[in-house]
Structures are given as structure tokens and as C-alpha cells.
C-alpha positions in Angstrom: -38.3 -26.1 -11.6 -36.6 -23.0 -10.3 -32.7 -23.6 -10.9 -31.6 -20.3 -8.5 -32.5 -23.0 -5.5 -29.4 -24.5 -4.0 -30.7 -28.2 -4.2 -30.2 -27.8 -8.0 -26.7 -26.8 -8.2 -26.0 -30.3 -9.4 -28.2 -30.3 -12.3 -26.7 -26.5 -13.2 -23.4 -27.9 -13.4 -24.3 -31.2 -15.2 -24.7 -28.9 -18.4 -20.7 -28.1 -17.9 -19.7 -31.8 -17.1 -21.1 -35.3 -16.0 -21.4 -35.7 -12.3 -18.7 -37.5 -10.7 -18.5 -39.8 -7.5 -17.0 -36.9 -5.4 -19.1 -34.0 -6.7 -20.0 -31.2 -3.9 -20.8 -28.1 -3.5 -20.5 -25.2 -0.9 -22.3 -22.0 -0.9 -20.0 -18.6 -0.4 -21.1 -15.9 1.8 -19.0 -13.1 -0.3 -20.4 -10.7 -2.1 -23.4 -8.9 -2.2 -24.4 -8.9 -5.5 -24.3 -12.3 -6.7 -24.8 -15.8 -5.7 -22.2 -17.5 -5.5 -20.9 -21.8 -5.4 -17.8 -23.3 -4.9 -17.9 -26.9 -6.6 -16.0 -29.7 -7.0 -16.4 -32.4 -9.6 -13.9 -35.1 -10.7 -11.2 -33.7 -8.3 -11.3 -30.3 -10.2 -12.5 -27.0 -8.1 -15.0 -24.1 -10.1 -17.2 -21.3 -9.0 -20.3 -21.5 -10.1 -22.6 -18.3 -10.2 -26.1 -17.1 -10.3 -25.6 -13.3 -11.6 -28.1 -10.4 -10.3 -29.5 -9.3 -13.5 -31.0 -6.4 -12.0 -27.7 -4.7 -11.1 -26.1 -6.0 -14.3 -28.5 -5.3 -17.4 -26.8 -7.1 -20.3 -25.0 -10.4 -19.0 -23.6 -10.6 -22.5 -21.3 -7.7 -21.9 -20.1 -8.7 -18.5 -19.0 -12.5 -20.4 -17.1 -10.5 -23.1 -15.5 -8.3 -21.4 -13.9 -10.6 -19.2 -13.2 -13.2 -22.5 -11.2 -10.2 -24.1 -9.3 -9.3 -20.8 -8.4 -12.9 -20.0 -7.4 -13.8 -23.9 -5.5 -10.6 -23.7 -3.4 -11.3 -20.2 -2.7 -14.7 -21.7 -1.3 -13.2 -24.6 0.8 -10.9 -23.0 2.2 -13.7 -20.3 0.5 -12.3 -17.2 2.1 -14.1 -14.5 -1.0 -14.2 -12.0 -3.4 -16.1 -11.7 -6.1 -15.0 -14.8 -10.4 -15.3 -14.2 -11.7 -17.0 -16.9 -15.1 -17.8 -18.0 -15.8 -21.6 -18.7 -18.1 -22.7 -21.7 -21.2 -25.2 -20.9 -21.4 -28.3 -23.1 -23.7 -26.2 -25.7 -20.7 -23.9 -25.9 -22.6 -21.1 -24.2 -21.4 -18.9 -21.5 -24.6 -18.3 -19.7 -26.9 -21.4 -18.6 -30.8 -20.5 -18.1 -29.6 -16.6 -18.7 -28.1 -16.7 -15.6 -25.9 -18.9 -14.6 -22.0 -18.8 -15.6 -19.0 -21.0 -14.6 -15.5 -19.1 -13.6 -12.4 -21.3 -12.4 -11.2 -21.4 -9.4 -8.0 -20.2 -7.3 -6.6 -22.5 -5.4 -5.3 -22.3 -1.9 -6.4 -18.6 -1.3 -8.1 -16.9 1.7 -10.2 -13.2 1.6 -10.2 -10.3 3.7 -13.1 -7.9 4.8 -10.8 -5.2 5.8 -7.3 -4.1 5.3 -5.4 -4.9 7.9 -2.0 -2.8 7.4 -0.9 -0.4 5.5 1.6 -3.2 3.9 -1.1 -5.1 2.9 -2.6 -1.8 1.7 0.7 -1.3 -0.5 0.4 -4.8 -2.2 -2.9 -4.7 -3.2 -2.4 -1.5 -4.4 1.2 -2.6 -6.3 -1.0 -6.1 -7.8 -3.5 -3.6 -9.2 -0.8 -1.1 -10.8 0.9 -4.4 -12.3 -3.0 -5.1 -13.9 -3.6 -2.1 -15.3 0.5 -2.1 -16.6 -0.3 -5.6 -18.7 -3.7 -3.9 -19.8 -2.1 -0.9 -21.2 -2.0 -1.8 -25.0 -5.9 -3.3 -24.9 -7.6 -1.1 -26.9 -11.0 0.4 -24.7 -13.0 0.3 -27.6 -13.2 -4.0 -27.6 -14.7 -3.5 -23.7 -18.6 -1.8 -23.6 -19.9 -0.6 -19.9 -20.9 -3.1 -18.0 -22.6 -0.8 -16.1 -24.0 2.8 -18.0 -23.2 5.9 -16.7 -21.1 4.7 -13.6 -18.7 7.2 -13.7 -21.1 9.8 -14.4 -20.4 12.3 -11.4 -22.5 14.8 -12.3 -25.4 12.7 -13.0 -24.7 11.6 -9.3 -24.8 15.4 -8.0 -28.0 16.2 -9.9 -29.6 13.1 -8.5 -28.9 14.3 -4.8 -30.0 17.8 -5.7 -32.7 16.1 -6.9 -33.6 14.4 -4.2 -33.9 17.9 -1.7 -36.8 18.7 -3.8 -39.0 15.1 -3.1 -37.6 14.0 -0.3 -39.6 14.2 3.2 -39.4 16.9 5.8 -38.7 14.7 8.8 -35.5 13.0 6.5 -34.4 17.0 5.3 -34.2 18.3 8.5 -32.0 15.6 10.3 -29.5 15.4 7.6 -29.5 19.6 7.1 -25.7 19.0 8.1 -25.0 16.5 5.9 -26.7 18.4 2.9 -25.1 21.6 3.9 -21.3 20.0 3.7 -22.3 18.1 1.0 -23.4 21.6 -0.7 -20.8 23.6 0.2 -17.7 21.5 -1.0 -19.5 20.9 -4.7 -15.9 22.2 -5.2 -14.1 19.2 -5.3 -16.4 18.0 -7.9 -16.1 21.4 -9.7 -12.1 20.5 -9.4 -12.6 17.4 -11.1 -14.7 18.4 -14.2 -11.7 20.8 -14.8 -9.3 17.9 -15.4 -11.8 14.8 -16.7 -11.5 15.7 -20.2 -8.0 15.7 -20.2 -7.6 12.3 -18.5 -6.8 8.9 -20.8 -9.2 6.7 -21.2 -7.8 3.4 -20.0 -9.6 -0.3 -18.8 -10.3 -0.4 -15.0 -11.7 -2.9 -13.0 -13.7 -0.1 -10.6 -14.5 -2.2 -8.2 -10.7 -2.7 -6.5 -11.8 -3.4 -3.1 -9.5 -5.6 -0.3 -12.0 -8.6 -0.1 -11.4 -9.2 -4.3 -8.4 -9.9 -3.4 -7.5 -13.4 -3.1 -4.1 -14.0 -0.7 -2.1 -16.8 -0.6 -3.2 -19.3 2.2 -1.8 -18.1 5.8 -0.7 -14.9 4.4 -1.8 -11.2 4.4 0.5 -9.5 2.1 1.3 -12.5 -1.1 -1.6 -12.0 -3.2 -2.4 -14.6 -5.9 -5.1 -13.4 -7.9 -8.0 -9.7 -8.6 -11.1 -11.3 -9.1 -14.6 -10.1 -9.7 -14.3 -8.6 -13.1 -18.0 -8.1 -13.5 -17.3 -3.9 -13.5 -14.6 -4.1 -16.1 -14.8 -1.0 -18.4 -13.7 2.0 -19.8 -12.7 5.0 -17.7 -9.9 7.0 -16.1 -7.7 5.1 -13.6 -7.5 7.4 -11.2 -11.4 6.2 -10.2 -9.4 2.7 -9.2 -7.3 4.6 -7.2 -9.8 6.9 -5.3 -12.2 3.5 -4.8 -9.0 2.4 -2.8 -8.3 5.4 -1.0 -12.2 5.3 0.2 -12.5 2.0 1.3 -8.2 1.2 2.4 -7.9 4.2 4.5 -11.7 4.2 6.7 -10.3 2.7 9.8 -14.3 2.8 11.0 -17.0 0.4 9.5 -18.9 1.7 6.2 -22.1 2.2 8.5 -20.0 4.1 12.0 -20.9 7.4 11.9 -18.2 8.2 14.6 -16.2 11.2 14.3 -12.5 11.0 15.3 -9.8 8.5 13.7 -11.4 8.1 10.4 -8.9 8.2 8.2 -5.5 6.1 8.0 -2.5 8.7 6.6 -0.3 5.7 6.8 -2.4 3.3 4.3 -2.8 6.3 1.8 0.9 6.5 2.1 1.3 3.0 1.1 -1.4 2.7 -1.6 -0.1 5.7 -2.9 3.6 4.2 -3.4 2.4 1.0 -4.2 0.1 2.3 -7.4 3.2 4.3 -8.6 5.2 1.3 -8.0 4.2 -0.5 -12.2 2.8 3.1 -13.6 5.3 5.7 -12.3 6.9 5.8 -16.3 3.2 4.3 -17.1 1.0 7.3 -16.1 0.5 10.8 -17.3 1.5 13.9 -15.9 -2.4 14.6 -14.6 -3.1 11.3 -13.7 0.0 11.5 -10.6 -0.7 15.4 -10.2 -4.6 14.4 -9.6 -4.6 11.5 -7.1 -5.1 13.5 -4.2 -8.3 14.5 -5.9 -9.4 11.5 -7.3 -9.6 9.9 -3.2 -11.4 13.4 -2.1 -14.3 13.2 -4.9 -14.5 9.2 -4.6 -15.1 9.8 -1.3 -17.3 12.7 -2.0 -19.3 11.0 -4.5 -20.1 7.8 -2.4 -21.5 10.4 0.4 -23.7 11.5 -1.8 -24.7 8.1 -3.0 -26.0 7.4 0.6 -27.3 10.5 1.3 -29.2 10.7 -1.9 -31.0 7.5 -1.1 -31.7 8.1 2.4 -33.6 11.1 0.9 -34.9 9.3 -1.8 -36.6 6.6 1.2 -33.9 4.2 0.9 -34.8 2.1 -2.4 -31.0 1.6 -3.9 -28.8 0.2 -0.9 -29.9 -2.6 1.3 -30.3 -1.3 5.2 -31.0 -2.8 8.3 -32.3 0.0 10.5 -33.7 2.9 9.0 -31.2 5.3 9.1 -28.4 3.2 8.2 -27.8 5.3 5.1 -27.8 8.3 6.7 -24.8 7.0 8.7 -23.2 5.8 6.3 -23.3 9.3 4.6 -21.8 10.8 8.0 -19.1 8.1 7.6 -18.3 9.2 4.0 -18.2 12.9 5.1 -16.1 12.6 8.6 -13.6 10.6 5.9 -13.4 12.9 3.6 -13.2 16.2 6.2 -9.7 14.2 8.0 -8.7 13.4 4.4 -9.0 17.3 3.6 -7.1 18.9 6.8 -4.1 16.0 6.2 -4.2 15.5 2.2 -4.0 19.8 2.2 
């Protein structure tokens, strides 16, 4: 029997609990990397999750890492709402390899895209106050959840890679992209510079708007930061930059428009809202480097999508065939308005 079909949710979950009178189940649309189930069962509400093990290698870690986060904001009275994973009746945290069971958040809504630079600034203050009550959790009881994430270089080398193989036709209508790309290897250059010197602290690196979830009717309480599947070591000024890229694009990932890209007024506000738990928290280089943190995020993820256009589109999921190509365009008319107003 193949449990990943939806029909079989209830005999998934009947290894947590036995299966009440009112037991149902609702498939989310969220995410793109997992699949995931809101259930209920004895008038109690989980979600229930099929992980994509070919995005995350070793489940194990992912189940740890958030085990040691959430036993550690319990110990230190976090006063939001904590993710926690939820044992099956064998006392396992994985069912069929797969399969995991999270609780739930009640009376919460998502959003795809930030809507003001108020909501900008509370996201960005909830995250701060995170990383504040993770402070004394030493980095060495969290392993990557995902190798070489933060590897930058690696990144570079792959796209300079990928000018050698790729095809002719996909070279010469991206020669502008690849020649900006090229010629600001600067702000990368910048950033080697400093990355020794940077703590090493526990991020979540994945701090985008929609995991986020807001109190019902409301676009600036937040209630909980979910998703912790990318938990791991790293500086925090990559949490900040992953904000900056995807808080301050007022066009879609995929627009490759020029003019308007990027919002001053939420970098303002994600900017004052990050200090507002780590001002006394943070080092010296870590406040003196967030404008360069948002340039090379922003940088980096250009050449993410450029790279794989080149490569023949094999990483990212497209839907017309140069769909990665604009979304590179996207990531460079960002970053050119973020380096004429940032300057």
C-alpha cells in the first residue's frame, strides 16, 4: 500500500492515536517542499507531514534539531507559541521513514507576501526575540540539516561552472545577466573578508513572511515561526539578508520588470525591527554588515537561478522555460535599486 496517498492519512495517524468519531483531515496547499495535513482527532488539531527526502537527506537530523530547540525554548520560558515534534505510539518520531506529526497553532492565518512595512517590522522584531532566547544554545548540539547551504563560494563556482557546459542559445540571452553577475563578484569578495570573523549562532534560514503564523484577522500580531526543518548553524546575518530579499521585492519572485523593485521603507522597518531584541545582543560586525548581508543574499539567490537556467533547469521547478531566467533578472533589478539606495 503506498501511505504518501491522501486516502491513507487515517491509517498514518492511527499509529499516533486511535481514530475517533470526529476524525478529519484537510490537505494544505503551503509549502513547496513538503506535504502537508491538517488533522483533527478527538477534538485535538495536528499537522501531519510527509517530508521530501530528496531535499532533506537525513530526516533524523531535521527531528533533533527541532527536539533540542523546542526542549530548550521551554526551558528558557519562551512566551510563543513553540513547534514541537509529537512521538507515534512506538515512541518514534518518523512513521514509514517519512512521516512525522507537529502540533498545531490555533486560530492563525498565513501570508504570501508582506503587506506593509509594519508587518515587515514585526516579523522581523518575532525573529530577533527567537534568536535572543536561542543565544545560550550551544551550535554544536544542532548538525546541518542541509550541507553546505551557506557555502557562497561553492555557489559562485557552480555558476562559473555552469558558463563552461551550458548551451549557446541559453549563454547568449542571458550575456547581461552573466556580465552583472560577473562584474559585482565584489560583494561576495566583501563578504569573505568579514565571514571568518562573524559568531556562529543557530538560525532558522528560512525566515520568510508565509512561516509566519498571525493571529486570526490580523496582519501585524504574530503567534508563532514555524517550519524549522533548516535549523542550523551559521551567522545571523544570513536571516537577515533572507528577509531583506524576499520583504523588500515589491514585484513577484518570477517579474522580470525593471522599475519599483525594491521597498526602502520595509528595509527600514526590518532593519529596526531586528535591532529591536539584539541591539545589546549582536556584535559590532554583525550591525556594521547588514547592508551586506541583504546585497550578497540577494546576489547569491541570482545566481542560484541563473546557474540553473544554464545548467537546463534541473534544481527549481518552472513552468515556462525561461522562468529561471526571469527570476535571475528579478534578483539582479533587486539588488541594482538596493545598491544606488543602500550606498
Amino acid at each position: 500500500m503506498n501511505k504518501s496517498k491522501p486516502e491513507n492519512i487515517a491509517s498514518i495517524f492511527s499509529n499516533f492515536e486511535k481514530i475517533s468519531s470526529d476524525f478529519s483531515y484537510q490537505k494544505l496547499n503551503s509549502g513547496h517542499i513538503n506535504q502537508s495535513f491538517w488533522v483533527q482527532n478527538n477534538q485535538r488539531k495536528f499537522i501531519l507531514q510527509k517530508i521530501n527526502a530528496s531535499v532533506f537527506k537525513n530526516l533524523e537530523i531535521i527531528t533533533e534539531n527541532i527536539r533540542c530547540v523546542s526542549s530548550h525554548l521551554k526551558s528558557r520560558n519562551y512566551p510563543h507559541f513553540i513547534l514541537e515534534s509529537l512521538p507515534f505510539s512506538d515512541g518514534s518520531f518518523l512513521w514509514d521513514e517519512t512521516w512525522r506529526l507537529l502540533n498545531y497553532a490555533e486560530k492563525t492565518m498565513t501570508f504570501e507576501k508582506v503587506k506593509s512595512p509594519e508587518q515587515a517590522y514585526e516579523a522581523a522584531k518575532f525573529l530577533g526575540e527567537f534568536h535572543g532566547y536561542l543565544r545560550d544554545l550551544d551550535t554544536n548540539k544542532l548538525k546541518d540539516s542541509i550541507p553546505e547551504f551557506l557555502d557562497f563560494n561553492s555557489r559562485f563556482q557552480n555558476f562559473k561552472s555552469s558558463l563552461k557546459s551550458a548551451s549557446e542559445g541559453r549563454l547568449k540571452i542571458s550575456e547581461n545577466e552573466i556580465e552583472f553577475l560577473l562584474s559585482h563578484e565584489d560583494i561576495l569578495e566583501n563578504w569573505n573578508e568579514i565571514s571568518s570573523k562573524l559568531p556562529e549562532r543557530i538560525i532558522h534560514a528560512d525566515p520568510k513572511i508565509s512561516n509566519f503564523l498571525f493571529e486570526v484577522n490580523s496582519s501585524e500580531k504574530i503567534k508563532a515561526l514555524i517550519d524549522w526543518d533548516t535549523l542550523m548553524k551559521g551567522t545571523i546575518l544570513y536571516d537577515f539578508g533572507d528577509m531583506v530579499r524576499s520583504y523588500t521585492n515589491f514585484r513577484e519572485e518570477d517579474d522580470p520588470g525593471f522599475g519599483e523593485n525594491f521597498s526602502l521603507g520595509n528595509y527600514k522597518a526590518l532593519k529596526k525591527g531586528f535591532l529591536y531584541h539584539l541591539e545589546n545582543q549582536l556584535h559590532p560586525i554583525e550591525k556594521e554588515n547588514m547592508d551586506l548581508a541583504g546585497k550578497l543574499v540577494v546576489y547569491i539567490q541570482a545566481i542560484r537561478f541563473l546557474t540553473d537556467y544554464l545548467n537546463g533547469d534541473i534544481y527549481y521547478q518552472i513552468h515556462h522555460p525561461e522562468q529561471n531566467l526571469n527570476r535571475a533578472k528579478n534578483q539582479i533589478h533587486l539588488l541594482k535599486e538596493m545598491l544606488e539606495k543602500l550606498n
